[in-house]
C-alpha positions in Angstrom: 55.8 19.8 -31.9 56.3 17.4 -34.9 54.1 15.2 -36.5 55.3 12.1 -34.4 54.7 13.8 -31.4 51.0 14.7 -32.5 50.9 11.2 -33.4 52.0 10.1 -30.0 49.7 12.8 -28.2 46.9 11.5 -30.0 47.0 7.9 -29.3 47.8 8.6 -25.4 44.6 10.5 -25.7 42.1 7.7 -27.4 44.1 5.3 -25.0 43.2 7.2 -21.9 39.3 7.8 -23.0 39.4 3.9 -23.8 40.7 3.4 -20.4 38.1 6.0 -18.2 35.0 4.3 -20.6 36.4 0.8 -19.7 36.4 1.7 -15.8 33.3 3.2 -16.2 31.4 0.4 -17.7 33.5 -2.1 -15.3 31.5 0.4 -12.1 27.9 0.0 -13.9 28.8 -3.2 -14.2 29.8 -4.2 -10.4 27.0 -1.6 -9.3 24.3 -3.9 -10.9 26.2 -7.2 -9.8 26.3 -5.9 -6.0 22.6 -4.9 -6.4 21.8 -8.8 -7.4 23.8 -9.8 -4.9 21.9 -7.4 -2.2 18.5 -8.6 -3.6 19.3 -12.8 -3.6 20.6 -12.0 0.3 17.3 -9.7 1.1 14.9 -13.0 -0.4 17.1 -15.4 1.2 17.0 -13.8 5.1 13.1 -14.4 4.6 12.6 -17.5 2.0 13.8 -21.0 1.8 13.3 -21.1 -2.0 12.3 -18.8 -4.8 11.0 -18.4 -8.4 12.3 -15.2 -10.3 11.3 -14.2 -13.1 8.3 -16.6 -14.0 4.9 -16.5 -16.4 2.6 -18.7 -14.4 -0.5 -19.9 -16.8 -3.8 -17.8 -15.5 -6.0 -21.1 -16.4 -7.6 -19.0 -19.7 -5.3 -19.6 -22.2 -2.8 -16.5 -20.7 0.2 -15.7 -18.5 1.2 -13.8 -15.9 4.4 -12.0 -14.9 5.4 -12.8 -11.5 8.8 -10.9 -10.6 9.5 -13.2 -7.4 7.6 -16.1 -5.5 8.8 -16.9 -1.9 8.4 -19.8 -0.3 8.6 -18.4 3.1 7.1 -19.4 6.6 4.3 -17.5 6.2 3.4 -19.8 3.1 4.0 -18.4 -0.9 4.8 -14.6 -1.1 4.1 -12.9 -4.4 6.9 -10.2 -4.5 6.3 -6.9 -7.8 9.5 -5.5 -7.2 9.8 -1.7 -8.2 13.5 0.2 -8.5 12.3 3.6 -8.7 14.1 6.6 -7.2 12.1 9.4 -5.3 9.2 10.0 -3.6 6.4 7.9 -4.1 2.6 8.7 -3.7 0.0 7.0 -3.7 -3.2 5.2 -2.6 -4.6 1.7 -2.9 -8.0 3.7 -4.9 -5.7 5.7 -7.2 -5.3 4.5 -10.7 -2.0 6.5 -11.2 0.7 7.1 -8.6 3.6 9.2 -8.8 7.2 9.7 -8.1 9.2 12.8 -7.8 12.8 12.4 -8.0 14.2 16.5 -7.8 13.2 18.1 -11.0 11.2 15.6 -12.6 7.5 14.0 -12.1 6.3 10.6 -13.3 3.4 8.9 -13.1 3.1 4.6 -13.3 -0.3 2.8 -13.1 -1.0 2.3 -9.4 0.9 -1.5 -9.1 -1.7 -3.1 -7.0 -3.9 -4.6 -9.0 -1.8 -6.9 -10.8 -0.5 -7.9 -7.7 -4.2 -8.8 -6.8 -4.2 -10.6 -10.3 -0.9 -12.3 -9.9 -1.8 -13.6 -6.3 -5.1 -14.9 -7.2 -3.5 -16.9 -10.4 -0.6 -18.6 -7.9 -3.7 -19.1 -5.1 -5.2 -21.4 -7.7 -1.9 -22.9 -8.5 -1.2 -23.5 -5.1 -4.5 -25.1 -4.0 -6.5 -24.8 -1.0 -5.2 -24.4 2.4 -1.9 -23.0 1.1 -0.9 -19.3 2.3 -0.2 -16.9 -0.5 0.3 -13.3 0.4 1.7 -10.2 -2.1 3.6 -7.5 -1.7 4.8 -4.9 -3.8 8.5 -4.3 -2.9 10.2 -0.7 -3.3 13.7 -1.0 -3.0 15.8 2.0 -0.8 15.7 4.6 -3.7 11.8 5.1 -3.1 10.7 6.8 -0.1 6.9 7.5 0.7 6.7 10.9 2.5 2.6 10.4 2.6 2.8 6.9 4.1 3.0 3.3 1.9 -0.8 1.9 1.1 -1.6 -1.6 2.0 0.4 -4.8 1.0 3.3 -2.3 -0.1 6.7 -2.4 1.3 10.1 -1.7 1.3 13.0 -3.8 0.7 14.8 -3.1 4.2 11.3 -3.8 5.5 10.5 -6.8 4.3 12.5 -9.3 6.7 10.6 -7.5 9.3 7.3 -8.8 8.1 8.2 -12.3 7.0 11.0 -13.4 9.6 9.4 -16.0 11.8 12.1 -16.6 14.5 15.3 -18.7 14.3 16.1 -20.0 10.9 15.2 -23.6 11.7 11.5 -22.7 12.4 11.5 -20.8 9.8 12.4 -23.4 7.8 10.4 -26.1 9.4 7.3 -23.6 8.6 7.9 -23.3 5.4 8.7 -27.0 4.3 5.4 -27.4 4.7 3.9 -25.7 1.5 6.9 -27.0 0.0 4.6 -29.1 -2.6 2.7 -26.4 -3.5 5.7 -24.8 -4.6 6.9 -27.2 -6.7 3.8 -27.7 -8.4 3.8 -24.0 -9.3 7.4 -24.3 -10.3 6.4 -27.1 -12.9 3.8 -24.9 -14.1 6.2 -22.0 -14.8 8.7 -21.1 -17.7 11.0 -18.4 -18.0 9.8 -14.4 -18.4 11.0 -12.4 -21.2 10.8 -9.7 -18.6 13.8 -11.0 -16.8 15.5 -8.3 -15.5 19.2 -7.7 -16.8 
């Protein structure tokens, strides 16, 4: 070969690895778009309106994360989302749960009470007589051989809990703590926990 056909080799090679890395970042890229997509549909089949995303004030001077509040027809819904992959066990007295996904075991502080935390702070935002629920939401990657604990779902799951019926009664139920919703919407500002 001569030197022009090295040359030539060469910069088919670094085009085609540009090209495969392009195409790979372009799958990541629709992969986290369609799981977006998959998430707004899953909160819309059960809400009229949500918050994502949001530090509501805690009424001592601090904040709180809140991943997702529903307004739903079974009044506010406080939703901790979790994307883990594996299976998932734990109890509602267990400070640590874990997740085993093949090879590997991790442990995460047991999610439920912050979700206590975070439902009591939008309780007191709401006012009384205003339904507020929580649930910590796995999405289809976790699987809990053991059973799930209390006020913990799954995201395929969670239209089953908080469908009420047709959609107009649905929305007709949940009109009614639409006030409360706003008011904890005026209270909120933007995470910097957003997810990407």
């Amino acid at each position: 070969m001569t030197t022009d056909d090295w040359w030539w080799l060469a910069a088919f090679l670094v085009g085609a690895v540009l090209v495969a890395g392009a195409t790979a970042a372009g799958l990541v890229s629709y992969r986290r778009y369609r799981a977006r997509r998959d998430l707004a549909e899953r909160f819309r089949a059960v809400s009229e309106d949500r918050l994502q995303d949001v530090l509501l004030p805690d009424g001592s001077g601090g904040w709180f994360h809140v991943d997702f509040l529903l307004l739903s027809a079974a009044g506010l819904v406080v939703v901790d989302l979790r994307d883990l992959a594996g299976l998932v066990f734990g109890s509602e007295q267990m400070t640590e749960w874990t997740v085993m996904d093949k090879q590997r075991r991790t442990t995460f502080a047991n999610p439920l009470g912050p979700l206590y935390d975070r439902v009591a702070v939008v309780r007191q935002l709401a006012g009384d007589g205003v339904p507020v629920q929580g649930r910590v939401v796995f999405t289809s990657r976790a699987s809990f051989p053991k059973g799930h604990p209390p006020l913990v779902t799954r995201l395929d799951s969670l239209g089953i809990e908080f469908e009420h019926g047709d959609r107009a009664t649905a929305s007709a139920l949940a009109e009614r703590h639409r006030e409360a919703f706003e008011r904890i919407r005026a209270a909120s500002s933007p995470s910097p926990l957003r997810r990407r």
